[in-house]
C-alpha positions as MATLAB code, in Angstrom:
seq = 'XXXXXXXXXXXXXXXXXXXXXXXXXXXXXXXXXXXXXXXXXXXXXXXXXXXXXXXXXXXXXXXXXXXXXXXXXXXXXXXXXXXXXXXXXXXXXXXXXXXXXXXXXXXXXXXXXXXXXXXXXXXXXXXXXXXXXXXXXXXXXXXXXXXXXXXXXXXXXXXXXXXXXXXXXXXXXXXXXXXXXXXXXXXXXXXXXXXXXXXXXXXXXXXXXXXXXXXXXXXXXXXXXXXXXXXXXXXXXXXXXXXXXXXXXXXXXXXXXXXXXXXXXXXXXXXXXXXXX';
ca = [
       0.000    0.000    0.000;
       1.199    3.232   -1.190;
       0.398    6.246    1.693;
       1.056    9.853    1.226;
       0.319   12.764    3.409;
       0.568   16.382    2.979;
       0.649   18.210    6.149;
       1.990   21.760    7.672;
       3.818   19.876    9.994;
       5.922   16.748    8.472;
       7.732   16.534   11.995;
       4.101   15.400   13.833;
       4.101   12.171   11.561;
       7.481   10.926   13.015;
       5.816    7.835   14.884;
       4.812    6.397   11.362;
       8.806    5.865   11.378;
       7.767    3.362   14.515;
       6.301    0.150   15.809;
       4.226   -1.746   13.960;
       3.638    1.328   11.077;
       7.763    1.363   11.432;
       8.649   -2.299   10.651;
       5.385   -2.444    7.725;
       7.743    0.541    6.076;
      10.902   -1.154    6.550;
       9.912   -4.656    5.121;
       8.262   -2.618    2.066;
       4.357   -3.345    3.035;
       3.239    0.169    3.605;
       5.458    2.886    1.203;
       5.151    6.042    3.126;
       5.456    9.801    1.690;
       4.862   12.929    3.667;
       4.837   16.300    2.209;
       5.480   20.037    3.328;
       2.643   21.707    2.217;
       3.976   25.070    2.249;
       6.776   23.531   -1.015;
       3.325   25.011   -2.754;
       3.131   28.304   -1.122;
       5.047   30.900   -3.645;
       4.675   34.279   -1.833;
       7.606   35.681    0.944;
       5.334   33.663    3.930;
       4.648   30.936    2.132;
       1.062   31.526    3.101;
      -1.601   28.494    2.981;
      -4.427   30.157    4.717;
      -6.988   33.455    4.171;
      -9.205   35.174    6.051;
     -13.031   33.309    5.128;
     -15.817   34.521    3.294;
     -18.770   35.425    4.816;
     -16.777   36.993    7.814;
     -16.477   34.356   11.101;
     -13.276   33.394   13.317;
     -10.324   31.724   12.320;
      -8.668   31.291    8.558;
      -9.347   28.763    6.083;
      -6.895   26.844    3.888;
      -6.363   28.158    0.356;
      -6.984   26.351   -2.583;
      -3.769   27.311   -4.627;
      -1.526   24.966   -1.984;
      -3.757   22.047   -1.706;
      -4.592   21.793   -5.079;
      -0.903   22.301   -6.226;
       0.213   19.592   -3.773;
      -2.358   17.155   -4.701;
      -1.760   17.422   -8.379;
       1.583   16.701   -7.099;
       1.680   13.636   -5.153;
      -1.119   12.131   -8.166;
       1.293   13.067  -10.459;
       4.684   11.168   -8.767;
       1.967    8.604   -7.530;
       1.048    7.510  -11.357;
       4.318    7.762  -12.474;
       5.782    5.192  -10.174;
       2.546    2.466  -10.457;
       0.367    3.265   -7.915;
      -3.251    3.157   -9.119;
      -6.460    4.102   -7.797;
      -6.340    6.658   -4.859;
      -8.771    7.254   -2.398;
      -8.141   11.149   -0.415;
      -9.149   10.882    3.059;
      -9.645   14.464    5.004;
     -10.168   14.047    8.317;
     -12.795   16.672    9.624;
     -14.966   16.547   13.113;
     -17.921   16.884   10.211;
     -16.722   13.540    8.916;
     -18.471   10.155    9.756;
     -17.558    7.532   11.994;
     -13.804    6.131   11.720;
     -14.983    2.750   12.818;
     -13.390   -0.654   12.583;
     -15.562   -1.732    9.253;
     -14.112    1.620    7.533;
     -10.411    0.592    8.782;
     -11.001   -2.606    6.433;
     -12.411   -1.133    3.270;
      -9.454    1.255    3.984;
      -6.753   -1.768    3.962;
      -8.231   -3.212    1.065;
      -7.375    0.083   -1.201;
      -3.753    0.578   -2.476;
      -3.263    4.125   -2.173;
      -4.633    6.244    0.208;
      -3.479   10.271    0.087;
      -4.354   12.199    4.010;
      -5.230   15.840    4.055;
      -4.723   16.708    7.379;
      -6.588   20.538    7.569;
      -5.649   22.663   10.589;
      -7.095   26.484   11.262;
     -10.884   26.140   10.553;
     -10.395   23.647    7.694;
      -9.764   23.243    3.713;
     -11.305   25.515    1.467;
     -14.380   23.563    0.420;
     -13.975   23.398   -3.293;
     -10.616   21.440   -3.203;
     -12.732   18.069   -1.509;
     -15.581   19.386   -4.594;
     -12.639   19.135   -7.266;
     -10.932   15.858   -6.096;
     -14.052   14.230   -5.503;
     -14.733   13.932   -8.877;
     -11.151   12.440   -9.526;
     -11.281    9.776   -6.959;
     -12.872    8.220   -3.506;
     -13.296   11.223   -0.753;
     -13.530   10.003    2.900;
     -14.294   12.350    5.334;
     -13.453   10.654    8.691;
     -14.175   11.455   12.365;
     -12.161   10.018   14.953;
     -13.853   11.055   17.571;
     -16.913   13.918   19.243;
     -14.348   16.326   20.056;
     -12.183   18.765   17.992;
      -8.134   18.812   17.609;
      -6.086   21.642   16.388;
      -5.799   19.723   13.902;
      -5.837   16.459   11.574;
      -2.531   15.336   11.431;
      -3.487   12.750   14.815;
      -6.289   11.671   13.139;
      -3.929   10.259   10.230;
      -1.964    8.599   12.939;
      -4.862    7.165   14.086;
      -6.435    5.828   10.999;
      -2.939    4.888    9.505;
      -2.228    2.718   12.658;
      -5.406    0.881   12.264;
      -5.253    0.308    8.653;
      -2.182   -1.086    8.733;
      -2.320   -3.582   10.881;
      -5.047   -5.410    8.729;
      -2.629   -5.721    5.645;
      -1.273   -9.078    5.123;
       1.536   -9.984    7.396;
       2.099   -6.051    9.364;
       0.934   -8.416   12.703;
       3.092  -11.287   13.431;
       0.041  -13.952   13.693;
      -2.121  -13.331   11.279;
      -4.994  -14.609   14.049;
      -4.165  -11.523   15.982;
      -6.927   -9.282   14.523;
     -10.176  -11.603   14.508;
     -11.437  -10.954   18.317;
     -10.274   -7.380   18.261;
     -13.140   -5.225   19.551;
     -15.467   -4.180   16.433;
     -14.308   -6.813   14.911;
     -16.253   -9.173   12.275;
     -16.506  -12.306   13.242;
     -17.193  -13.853   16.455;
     -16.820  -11.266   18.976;
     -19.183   -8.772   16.118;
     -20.552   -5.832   17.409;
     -19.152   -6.415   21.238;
     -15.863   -4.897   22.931;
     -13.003   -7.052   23.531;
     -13.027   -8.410   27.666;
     -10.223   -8.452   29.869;
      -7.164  -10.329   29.075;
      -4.302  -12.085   30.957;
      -1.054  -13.323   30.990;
       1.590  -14.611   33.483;
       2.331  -14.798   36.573;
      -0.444  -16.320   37.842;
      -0.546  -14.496   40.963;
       0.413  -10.966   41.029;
       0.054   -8.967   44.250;
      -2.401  -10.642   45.789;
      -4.772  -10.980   42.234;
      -5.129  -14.083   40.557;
      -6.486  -14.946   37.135;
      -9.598  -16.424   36.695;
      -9.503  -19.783   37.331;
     -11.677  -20.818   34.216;
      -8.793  -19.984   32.328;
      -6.352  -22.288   33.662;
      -9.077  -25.084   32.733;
      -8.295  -26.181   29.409;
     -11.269  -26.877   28.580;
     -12.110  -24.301   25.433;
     -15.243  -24.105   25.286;
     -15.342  -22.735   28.971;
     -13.080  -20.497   28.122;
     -14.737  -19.067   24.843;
     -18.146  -18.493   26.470;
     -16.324  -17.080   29.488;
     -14.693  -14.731   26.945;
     -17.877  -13.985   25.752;
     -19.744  -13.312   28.815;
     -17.021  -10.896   29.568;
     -17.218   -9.255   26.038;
     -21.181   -8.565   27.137;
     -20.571   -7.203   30.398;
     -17.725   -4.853   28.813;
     -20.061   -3.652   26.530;
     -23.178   -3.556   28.272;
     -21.178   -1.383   30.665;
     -18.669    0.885   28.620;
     -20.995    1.210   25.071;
     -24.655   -0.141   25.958;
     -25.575    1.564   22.407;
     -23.869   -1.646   20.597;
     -26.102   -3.719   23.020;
     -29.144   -1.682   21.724;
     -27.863   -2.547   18.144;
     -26.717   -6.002   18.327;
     -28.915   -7.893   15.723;
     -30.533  -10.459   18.004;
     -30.310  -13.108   15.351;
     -26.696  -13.342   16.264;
     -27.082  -14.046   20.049;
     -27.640  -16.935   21.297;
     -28.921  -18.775   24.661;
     -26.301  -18.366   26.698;
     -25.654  -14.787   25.249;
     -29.710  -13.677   26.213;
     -29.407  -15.249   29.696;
     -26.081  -13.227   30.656;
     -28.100   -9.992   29.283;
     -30.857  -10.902   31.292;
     -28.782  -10.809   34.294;
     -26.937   -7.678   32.972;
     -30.393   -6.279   33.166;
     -31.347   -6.114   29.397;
     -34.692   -7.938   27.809;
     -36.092   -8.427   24.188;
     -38.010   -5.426   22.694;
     -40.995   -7.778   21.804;
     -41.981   -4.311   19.253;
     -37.913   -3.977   18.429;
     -37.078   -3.675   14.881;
     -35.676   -6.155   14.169;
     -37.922   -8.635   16.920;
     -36.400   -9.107   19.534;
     -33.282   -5.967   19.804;
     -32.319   -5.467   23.695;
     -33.048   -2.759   25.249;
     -32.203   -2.578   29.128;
     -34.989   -2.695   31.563;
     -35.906   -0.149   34.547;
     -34.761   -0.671   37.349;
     -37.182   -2.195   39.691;
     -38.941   -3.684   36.914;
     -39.117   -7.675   37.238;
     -37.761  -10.211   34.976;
];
C-alpha cells in the first residue's frame, strides 16, 4: 500500500517511522510519503491560509496549496505504479472512523491524508478531487483537535495492521473489539497473561481449565458485560439473530430484555430498574 500525506507539519508524523507502522515501512508493506505543504506556497510567507468569506473566526486553507500539492503527489503517484487513490480528510464533520471503515481502507492501495488545521480546507478542493477519486471524510472522535494530522496517525495505525503480514500472527486481529466475526458488534473483555498471581490478584480460574469451550463463552460473557457497561448503544444494536442462549441469559442478568416491538424482533433494550424479569 502506497500512503502519502501532505501536512503543515511533516515533523508530527514521526511515529509512522515506529512500531508496527515502522517495521510495515521497513519490510516494504506500507510505502510512506509525507509532504510540506507550504513547497506550494510561492509568496515571501509561504502563506496556505486566508481570512473566510462570509466573515467568522479563524482562517481557512487556500486552494492554490492544496490543489498544487495534490496534483503533485497524483502526479509522482502515477508515475511510479500506484493506481487508484482514495483522499481521506479528516474533519470533526466527517463520519464515523470505525473498525468496518479501517477494512475497506486496507483493502485500497493508495490512500493520500489531508490533514486541515485552522478552521479547515477551502471547500472546493474536496468538490474538485471528488470527482477524480474516492473522498472520505473521517471522524475520529466527538471532540475537535487543532488539527488532523493525529487523526492520520490514528487511521494509519489501524489500517495497517489489517494488511497481510504487518501483525506477526495473522490470528491476531479476529477478536479485536469491532471486529467481524465472532466477537461482532461487542468490545473485547479483559485479558491475561503470566504470573499467575500478582500482588495478591489471581487470574480467573476458568482460564487455567483447558477446557475451550469454557473459556470461549467465558470470553464472551465478559465481552457482554464490557459492553453492556462501557458502550450499551452496541447492546441496543446487536442484531438479536446473532445471540444466542447463553448470550440472552447473561443480558438478562446484565439487566437487558427483548423489545418484543424492536425492529428487528427481539433488539435489547435494558430494563428499569425495579422492573421484574
Amino acid at each position: 500500500m502506497r500512503l502519502d500525506v501532505v501536512t503543515i507539519f511533516p515533523e508530527y508524523l514521526e511515529p509512522l517511522n515506529v512500531s508496527l507502522v515502522g517495521k510495515a515501512r521497513a519490510r516494504g508493506q506500507l510505502n510512506v510519503h509525507v509532504h510540506e505543504l507550504r513547497t506550494w506556497a510561492y509568496d515571501r510567507h509561504n502563506t496556505v491560509d486566508d481570512t473566510p468569506y462570509g466573515g467568522g473566526p479563524g482562517m481557512v486553507m487556500k486552494t492554490e496549496p492544496w490543489g498544487e500539492a495534490l496534483d503533485s503527489v497524483l502526479a509522482d503517484g502515477y508515475e511510479t505504479g500506484s493506481r487508484a487513490p482514495a483522499l481521506i480528510v479528516p474533519t470533526p464533520s466527517g463520519r464515523p472512523f470505525t473498525q468496518e471503515l479501517a477494512v475497506e481502507l486496507s483493502g485500497r492501495p493508495w490512500l493520500i491524508f489531508a490533514p486541515a488545521r485552522y478552521e479547515g480546507i477551502d471547500r472546493r478542493v474536496t468538490d474538485e478531487y471528488a470527482a477524480r477519486m474516492p473522498v472520505y471524510e473521517v471522524s475520529i472522535g466527538d471532540y475537535v483537535l487543532a488539527g488532523g494530522e493525529a487523526a492520520v496517525l490514528v487511521v494509519t495505525e489501524a489500517v495497517a495492521r489489517l494488511l497481510p503480514g504487518v501483525l506477526g500472527n495473522a490470528e491476531s486481529h479476529r477478536d479485536d473489539s469491532f471486529a467481524p466475526g465472532a466477537m461482532a458488534g461487542l468490545l473485547e473483555g479483559p485479558v491475561y497473561t503470566k504470573p499467575p498471581l500478582w500482588r495478591g490478584r489471581d487470574i480467573p480460574d476458568v482460564l487455567l481449565s483447558g477446557h475451550h469451550g469454557k473459556i470461549a463463552r467465558w470470553r464472551r460473557d465478559e465481552a457482554l458485560k464490557r459492553t453492556a457497561a462501557n458502550r450499551p448503544d452496541l447492546i441496543e444494536r446487536c442484531d438479536p439473530k446473532g445471540l444466542d442462549k447463553k448470550d440472552r441469559e447473561m443480558l438478562s442478568i446484565l439487566g437487558w430484555a427483548p423489545d418484543p416491538d424492536g425492529e428487528p424482533y427481539g433488539r435489547f433494550w435494558r430494563r428499569p430498574e425495579g422492573m421484574e424479569q
